[in-house]
N, C-alpha and C positions, 0 to 999 in steps of 0.2 A: 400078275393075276390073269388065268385064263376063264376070256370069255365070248362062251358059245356064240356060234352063228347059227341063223336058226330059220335060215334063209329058205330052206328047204324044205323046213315044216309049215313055214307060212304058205309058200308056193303051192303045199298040198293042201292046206286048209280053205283056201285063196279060189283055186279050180273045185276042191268038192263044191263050198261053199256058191259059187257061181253057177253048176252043174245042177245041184239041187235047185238053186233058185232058177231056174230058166226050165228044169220039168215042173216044176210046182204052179207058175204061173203059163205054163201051155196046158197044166189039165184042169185047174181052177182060179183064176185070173183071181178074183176078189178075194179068195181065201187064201192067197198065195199074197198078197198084198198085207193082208192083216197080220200072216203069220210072220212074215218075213219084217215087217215095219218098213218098208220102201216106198217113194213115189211114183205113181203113175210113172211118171217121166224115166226116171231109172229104171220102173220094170219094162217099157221099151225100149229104151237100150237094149237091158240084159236079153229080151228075149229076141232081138234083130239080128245077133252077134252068131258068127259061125264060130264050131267048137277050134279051130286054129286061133279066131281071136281071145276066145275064152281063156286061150291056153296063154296067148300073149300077157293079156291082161293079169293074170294069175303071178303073171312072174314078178309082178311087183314089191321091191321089199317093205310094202306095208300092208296092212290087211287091209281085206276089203270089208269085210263084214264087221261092224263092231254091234257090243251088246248096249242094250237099249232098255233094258234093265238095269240100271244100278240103282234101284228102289228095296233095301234090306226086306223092308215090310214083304214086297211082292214078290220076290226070292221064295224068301220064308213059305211062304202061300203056293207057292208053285210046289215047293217040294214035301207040302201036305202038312206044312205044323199048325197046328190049331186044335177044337177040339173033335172035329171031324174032317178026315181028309180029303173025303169027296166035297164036301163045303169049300174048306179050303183054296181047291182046286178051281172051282166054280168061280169064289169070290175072284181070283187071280185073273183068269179071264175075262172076268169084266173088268175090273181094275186096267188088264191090257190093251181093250179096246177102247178105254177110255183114254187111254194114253195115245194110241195111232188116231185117234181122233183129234185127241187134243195138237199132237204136229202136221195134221194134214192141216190146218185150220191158219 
């Protein structure tokens, strides 16, 4: 049974993923926080790191980023089902910051 390595998609997913996080929290520190769901503490890290160590770090076979959503309901609401999308949408993001709340805490 042949199976993939995927080594190299992670690696690419690993540096965007890190890349975006380290411009997001240089142009809006707190909104970069909520978007992202990270601690203080890792968003220093991330954004003290030169792009050689970014690039180190990237290489790792596991991901760095995981998703922080596995809430069906809040999916749902993100990608507008309900009976209005802009509500939706709305409802989701507070539902989200209720949740980076609830793990900063």
């Amino acid at each position: 049974m042949n199976h993939p390595d995927f080594q190299g998609e992670i690696r690419e997913l690993n540096l965007a993923w890190l890349m975006l996080a380290q411009k997001m929290l240089r142009a809006d520190r707190e909104t970069a926080l909520l978007r992202l769901g990270i601690s203080r503490a890792f968003a220093d890290f991330i954004d003290a790191q030169s792009v050689s160590r970014l690039l180190r770090i990237a290489n790792s076979p596991l991901l760095i980023s995981c998703f922080r959503f596995d809430d069906e309901q809040l999916v749902r609401l993100m990608a507008g089902e309900g009976r209005d999308a802009a509500a939706s949408t709305l409802h989701a993001a507070i539902l989200a910051a209720g949740k980076a709340a609830e793990e900063a805490a």
